[in-house]
N, C-alpha and C positions, 0 to 999 in steps of 0.2 A: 203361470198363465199370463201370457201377456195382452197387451191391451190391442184394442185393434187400431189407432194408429204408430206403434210402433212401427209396423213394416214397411208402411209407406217414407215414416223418416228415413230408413234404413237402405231403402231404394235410393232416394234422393240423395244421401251419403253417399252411395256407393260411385254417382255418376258425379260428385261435383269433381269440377276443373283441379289435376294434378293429383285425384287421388290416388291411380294405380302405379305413379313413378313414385309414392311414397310409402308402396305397399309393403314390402319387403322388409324396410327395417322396422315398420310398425308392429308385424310379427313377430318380430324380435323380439322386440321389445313388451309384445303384449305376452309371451312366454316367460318373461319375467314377472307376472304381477298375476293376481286371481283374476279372473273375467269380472270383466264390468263392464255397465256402455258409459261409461264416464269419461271419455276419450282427451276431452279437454281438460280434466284434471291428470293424467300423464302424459301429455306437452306439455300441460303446467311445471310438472315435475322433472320430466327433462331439460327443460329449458333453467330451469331454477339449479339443478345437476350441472349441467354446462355452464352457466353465470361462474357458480361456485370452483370449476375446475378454474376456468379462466382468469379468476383472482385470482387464484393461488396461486397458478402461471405466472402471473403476472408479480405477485409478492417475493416469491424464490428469486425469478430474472432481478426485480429490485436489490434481494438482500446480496443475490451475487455481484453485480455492479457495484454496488455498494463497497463492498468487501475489496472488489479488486481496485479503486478508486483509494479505498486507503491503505492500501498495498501500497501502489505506487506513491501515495502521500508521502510513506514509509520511507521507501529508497532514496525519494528525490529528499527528504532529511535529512537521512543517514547520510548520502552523498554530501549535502550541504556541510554537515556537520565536518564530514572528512577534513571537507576541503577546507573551512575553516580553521580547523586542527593542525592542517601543513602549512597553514599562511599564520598560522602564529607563531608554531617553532620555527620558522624559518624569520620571523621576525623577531623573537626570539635570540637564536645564534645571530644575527645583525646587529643585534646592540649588547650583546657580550662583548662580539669583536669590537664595536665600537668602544668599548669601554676598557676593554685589553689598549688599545692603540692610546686613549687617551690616559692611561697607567704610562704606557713607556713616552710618550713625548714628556709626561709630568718628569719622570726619571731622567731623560735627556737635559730637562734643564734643570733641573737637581746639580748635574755630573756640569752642564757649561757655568751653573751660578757657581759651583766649586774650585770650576778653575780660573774664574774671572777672580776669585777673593786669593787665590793663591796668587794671580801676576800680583794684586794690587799690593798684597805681602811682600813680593819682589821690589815692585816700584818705591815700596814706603824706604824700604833701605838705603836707594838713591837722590831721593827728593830729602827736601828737611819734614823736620817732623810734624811740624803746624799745618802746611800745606798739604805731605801729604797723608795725617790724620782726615785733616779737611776733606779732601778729594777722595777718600776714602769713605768716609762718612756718606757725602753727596752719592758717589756709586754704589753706597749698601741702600741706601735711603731708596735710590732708583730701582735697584733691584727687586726690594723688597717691594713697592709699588707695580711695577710687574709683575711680581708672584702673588701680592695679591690681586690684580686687574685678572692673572690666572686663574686662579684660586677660583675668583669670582664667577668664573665664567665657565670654571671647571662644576662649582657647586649650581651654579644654572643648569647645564646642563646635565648633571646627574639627577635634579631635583627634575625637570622635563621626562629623561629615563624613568626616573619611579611614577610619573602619572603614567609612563607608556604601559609601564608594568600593570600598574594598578587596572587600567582599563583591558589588557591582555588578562590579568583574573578573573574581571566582572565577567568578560568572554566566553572564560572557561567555567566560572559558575554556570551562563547561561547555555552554553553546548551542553555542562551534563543534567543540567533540567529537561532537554531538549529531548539527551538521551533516554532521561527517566521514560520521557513521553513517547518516544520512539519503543522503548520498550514494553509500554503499555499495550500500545498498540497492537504490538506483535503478541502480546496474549488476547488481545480481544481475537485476533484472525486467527491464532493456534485453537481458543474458545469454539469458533463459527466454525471452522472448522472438524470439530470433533466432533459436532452434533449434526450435521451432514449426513447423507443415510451409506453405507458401506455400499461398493461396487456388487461385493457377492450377497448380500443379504436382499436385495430386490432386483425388478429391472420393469421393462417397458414391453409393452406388444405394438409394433404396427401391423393393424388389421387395413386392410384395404375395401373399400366398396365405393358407392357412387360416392362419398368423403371418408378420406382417410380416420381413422381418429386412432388415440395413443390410450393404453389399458394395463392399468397396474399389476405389477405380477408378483408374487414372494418368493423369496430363495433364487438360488441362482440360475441362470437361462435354461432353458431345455436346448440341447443336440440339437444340430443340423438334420432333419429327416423327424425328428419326433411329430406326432400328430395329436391335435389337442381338439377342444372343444370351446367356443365363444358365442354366446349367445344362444345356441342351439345347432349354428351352423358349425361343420367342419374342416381345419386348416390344418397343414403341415407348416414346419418349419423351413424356410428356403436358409436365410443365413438370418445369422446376432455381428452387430454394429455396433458405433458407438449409438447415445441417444440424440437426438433430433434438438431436445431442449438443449436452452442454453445454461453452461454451469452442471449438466446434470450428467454424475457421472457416474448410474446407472448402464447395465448393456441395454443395448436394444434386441429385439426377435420378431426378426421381418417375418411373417408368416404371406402365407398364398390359399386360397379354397381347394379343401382335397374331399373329396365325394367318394367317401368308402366303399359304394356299390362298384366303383368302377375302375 
């Protein structure tokens, strides 16, 4: 039993501004829920409904940006790392050969100090032997100051070679930390990846009306022709696409209004 100003609310409802272009999907929707005149407690509810999709929308596009952001972090690393890798063997073989080269000039004058002591052997036979002990002495004496002024300068520069080394190690300590982290990495995105929802295990509905909207569905799409039921009203299937959302790689199943009487 209703009361007697109920009907006149109900009039008054019926004519406010926008309500018969909002008619249609409020049926819908009011097929979904027990009758009630609580009208503004499901707006409340869809509106709260829609909120909630649209974070989530919005949290997925995150987590896949996200995702692909340190994908790319990944490569341009991995790429870094490469190239650092060839620019140090290659520096690397540089100072091998450098060091080959300063092995045989050492040896060359090994072979020329050999045969400067062998003339001077020669020459001591013809000079006397005070003199040329003397001058003998003076050109070992020279010599030897030269091979060490070598020597010295050989042991400089090998001692320069092992900080070059040393720092080409620290290098490669730090590429394979780099690695470690690159590696890491590529479990976290093999991780995100796995827990992803499978292509065949769901998919998406675009229903179309005065706003389109997107409608979760389980298992895999329905056929091209199939006829289904949404909300009350009834669609066929026109075709399955990819999904609309970004990152989601779910099918999609475009449907159309198909009116069984007809």
């Amino acid at each position: 039993m209703t009361t007697q100003g109920q009907p006149s609310d109900r009039q008054g409802w019926e004519h406010w501004p926008g309500r018969h272009q909002d008619e249609r999907p409020r049926g819908r929707l009011r097929s979904l829920f027990s009758p009630t005149d609580d009208e503004s407690a499901i707006e409340a509810l869809i509106a709260e409904r829609g909120r909630e999709l649209e974070e989530r929308t919005e949290q997925l596009a995150a987590t896949i940006a996200d995702l692909e952001r340190r994908e790319e972090r990944a490569r341009e690393i991995r790429s870094t790392v490469e190239d650092m890798l060839r620019r140090g063997s290659a520096e690397l073989d540089e100072r091998h050969a450098e060091l080959n080269e300063l092995a045989r000039e050492l040896a060359d004058r090994e072979v020329r100090l050999a045969a400067a002591e062998s003339e001077l052997a020669e020459r001591k036979q013809e000079l006397g032997a005070v003199e040329l002990h003397r001058a003998a002495v003076e050109r070992r004496e020279e010599g030897m100051a030269e091979r060490e002024a070598a020597l010295e300068r050989i042991a400089g520069e090998l001692q320069e070679r092992e900080l070059r080394f040393a720092e080409i190690e620290e290098r490669e300590r730090a590429l394979a930390e780099e690695l470690v982290r690159i590696a890491e990495l590529q479990d976290v995105v093999a991780e995100a990846a796995a827990r992803a929802p499978a292509a065949a295990d769901a998919h998406v509905v675009f229903v179309p009306g005065d706003r389109y909207r997107l409608v979760d569905g389980d298992g895999p799409p329905p056929e091209v022709g199939t006829q289904m039921e949404i909300d009350g009203a009834g669609y066929r299937v026109a075709r399955v696409g990819a999904s609309p959302l970004p990152g989601d790689r779910r099918p999609c199943v475009v449907v159309e209004p198909f009116d069984a009487g007809t």
